[in-house]
Every structure is written in structure tokens, then in C-alpha cells.
TIKOL-659076 format. One record per residue: x, y, z of N, C-alpha, C in turn; residue in one letter. Coordinates in steps of 0.05 Angstrom, whole numbers. Example, Ala and Ser with C-alpha at 12.3 -4.5 7.8 and 13.67 -1.06 7.14 Angstrom:
2
+--------+--------+--------+--------+--------+--------+--------+--------+--------+------+
|   n.c1 |   n.c2 |   n.c3 |  ca.c1 |  ca.c2 |  ca.c3 |   c.c1 |   c.c2 |   c.c3 | resn |
+--------+--------+--------+--------+--------+--------+--------+--------+--------+------+
|    264 |   -114 |    156 |    246 |    -90 |    156 |    264 |    -66 |    156 |    A |
|    257 |    -45 |    142 |    273 |    -21 |    143 |    258 |      1 |    157 |    S |
+--------+--------+--------+--------+--------+--------+--------+--------+--------+------+
This chain:
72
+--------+--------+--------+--------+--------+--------+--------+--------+--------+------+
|   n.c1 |   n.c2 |   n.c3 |  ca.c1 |  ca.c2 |  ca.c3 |   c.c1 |   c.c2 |   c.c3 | resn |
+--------+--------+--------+--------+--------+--------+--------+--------+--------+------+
|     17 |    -23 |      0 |      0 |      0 |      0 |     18 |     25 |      0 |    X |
|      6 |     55 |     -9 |     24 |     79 |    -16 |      9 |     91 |      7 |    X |
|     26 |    104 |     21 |     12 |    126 |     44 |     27 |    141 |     49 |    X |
|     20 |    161 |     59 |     43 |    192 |     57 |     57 |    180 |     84 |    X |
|     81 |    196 |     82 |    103 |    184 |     96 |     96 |    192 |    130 |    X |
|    102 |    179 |    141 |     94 |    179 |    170 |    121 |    188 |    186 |    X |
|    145 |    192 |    176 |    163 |    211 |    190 |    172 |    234 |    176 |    X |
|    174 |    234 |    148 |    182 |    257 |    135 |    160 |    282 |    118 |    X |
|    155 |    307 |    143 |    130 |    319 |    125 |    133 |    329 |    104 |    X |
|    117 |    345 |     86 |    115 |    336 |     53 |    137 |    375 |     50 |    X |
|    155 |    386 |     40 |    162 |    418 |     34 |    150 |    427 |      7 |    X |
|    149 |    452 |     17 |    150 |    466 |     -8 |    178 |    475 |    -17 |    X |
|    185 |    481 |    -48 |    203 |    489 |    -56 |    201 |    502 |    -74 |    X |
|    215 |    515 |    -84 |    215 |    538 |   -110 |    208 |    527 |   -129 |    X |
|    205 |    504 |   -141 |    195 |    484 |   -158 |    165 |    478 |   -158 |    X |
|    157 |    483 |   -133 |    129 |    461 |   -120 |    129 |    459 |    -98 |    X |
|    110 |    433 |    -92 |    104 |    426 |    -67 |    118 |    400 |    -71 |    X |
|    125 |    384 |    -51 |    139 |    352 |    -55 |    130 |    347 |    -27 |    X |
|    115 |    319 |    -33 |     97 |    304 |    -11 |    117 |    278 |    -14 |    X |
|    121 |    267 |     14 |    136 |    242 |      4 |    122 |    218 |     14 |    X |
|    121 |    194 |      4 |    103 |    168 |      9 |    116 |    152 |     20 |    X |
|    101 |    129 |     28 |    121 |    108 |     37 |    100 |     82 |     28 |    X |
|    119 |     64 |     29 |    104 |     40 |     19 |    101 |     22 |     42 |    X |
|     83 |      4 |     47 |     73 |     -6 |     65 |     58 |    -35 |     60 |    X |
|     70 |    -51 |     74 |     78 |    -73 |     68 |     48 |    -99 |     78 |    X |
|     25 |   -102 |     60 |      6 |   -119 |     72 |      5 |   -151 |     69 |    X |
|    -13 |   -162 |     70 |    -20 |   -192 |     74 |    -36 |   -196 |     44 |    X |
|    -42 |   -211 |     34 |    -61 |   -224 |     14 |    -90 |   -221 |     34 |    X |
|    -87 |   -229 |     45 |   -122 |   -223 |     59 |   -128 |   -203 |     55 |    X |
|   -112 |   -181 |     75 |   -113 |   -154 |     74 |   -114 |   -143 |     47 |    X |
|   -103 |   -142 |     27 |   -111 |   -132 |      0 |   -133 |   -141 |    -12 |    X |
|   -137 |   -175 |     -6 |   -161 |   -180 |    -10 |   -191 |   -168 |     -4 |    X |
|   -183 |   -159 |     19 |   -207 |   -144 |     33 |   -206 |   -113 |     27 |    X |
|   -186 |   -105 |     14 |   -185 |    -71 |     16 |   -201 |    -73 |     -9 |    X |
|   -200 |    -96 |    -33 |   -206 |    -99 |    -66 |   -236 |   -102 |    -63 |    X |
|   -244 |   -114 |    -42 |   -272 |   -130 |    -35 |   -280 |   -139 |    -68 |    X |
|   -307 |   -133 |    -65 |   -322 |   -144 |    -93 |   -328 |   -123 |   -116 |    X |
|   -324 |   -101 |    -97 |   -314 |    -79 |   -122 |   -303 |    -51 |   -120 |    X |
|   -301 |    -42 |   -139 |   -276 |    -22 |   -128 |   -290 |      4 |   -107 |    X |
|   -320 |      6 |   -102 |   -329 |     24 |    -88 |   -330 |     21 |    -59 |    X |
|   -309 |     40 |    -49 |   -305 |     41 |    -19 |   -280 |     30 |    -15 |    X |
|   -264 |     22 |    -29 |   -248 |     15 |    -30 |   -215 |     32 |    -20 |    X |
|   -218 |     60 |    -18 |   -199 |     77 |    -11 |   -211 |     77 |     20 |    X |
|   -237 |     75 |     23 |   -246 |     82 |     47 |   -239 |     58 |     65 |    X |
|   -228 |     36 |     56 |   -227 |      6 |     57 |   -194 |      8 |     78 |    X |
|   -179 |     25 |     50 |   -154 |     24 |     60 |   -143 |     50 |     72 |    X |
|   -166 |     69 |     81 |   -151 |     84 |    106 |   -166 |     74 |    127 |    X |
|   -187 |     50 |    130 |   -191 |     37 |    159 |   -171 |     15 |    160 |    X |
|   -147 |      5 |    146 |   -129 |    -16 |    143 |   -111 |     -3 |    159 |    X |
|   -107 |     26 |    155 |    -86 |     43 |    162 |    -94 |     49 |    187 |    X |
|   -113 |     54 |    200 |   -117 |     61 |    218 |   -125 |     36 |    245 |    X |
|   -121 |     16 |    227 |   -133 |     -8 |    247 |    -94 |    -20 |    259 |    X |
|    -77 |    -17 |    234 |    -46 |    -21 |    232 |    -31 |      2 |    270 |    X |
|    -36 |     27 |    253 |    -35 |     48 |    279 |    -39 |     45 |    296 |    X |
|    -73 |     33 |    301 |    -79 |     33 |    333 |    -62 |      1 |    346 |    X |
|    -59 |    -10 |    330 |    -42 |    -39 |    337 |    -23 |    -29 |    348 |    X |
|     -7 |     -9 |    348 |     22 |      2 |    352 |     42 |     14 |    335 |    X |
|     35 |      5 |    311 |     61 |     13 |    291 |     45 |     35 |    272 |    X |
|     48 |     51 |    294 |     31 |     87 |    281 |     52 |     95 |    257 |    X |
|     85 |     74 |    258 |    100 |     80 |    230 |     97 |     63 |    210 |    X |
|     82 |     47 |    208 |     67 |     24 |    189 |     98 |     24 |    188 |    X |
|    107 |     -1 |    197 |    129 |    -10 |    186 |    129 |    -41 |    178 |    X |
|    138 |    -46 |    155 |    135 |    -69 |    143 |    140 |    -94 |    160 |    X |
|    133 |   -106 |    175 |    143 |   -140 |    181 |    142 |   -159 |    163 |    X |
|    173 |   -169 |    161 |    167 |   -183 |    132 |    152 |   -223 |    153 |    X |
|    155 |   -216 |    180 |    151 |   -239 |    197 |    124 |   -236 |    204 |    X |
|    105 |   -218 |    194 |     81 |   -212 |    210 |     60 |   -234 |    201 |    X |
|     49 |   -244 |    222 |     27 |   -272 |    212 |      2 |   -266 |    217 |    X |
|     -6 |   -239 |    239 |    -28 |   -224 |    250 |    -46 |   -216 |    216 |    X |
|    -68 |   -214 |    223 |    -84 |   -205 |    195 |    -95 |   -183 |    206 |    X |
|    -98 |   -159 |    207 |   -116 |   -128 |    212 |   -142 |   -131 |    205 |    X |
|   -148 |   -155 |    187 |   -179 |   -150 |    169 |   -196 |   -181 |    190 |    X |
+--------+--------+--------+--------+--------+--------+--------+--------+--------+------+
């Protein structure tokens, strides 16, 4: 999953604005369930993924490549 970066906030520069992301590392269930049966609600899907990850503890979504827990 792509979510704005959880330690580095986004600057402006004489160029623009630059937001930076981070990638975030889920389960097959979990994507399974963010996709459901169709694509409506589906963003709404995966900021309660994000927010269910956070309240677990890891408010820095950090990837476990050992994680066996499912969020969904």
C-alpha cells in the first residue's frame, strides 16, 4: 500500500510542493479485503487498514516481513 510518509513531512520548494510516500507492506487477505467485490469504498477500505495497523502500535506502518497477524 502507498501512504504519505509517516516521518518525513511533505516541503514546499521553488519548484512546488513535494509530498513524500512510503510503501507499506500488507498480507493477501488484507488486500483481499481492501479490493472486496468492487472497487467502491475501496480507498475508504484502506484508510480503515491504516488506521486499524496504527492503533495496533506501529503508528509508522512498518513493514514485518515476519508478521502472521491479519488487521482485516
Amino acid at each position: 500500500m502507498i501512504v504519505p510518509d509517516t516521518e518525513v513531512p511533505g516541503i514546499d520548494t521553488v519548484h512546488g510542493r513535494v509530498d513524500f510516500l512510503q510503501l507499506v507492506g500488507i498480507t493477501q487477505p488484507e488486500l483481499d479485503w481492501i479490493a472486496g467485490e468492487s472497487a467502491d469504498g475501496a480507498a475508504d477500505r484502506a484508510r480503515e487498514l491504516v488506521a486499524r495497523m496504527a492503533a495496533n502500535g506501529d503508528v509508522r506502518l512498518t513493514t514485518d516481513l515476519d508478521r502472521t497477524e491479519s488487521f482485516v
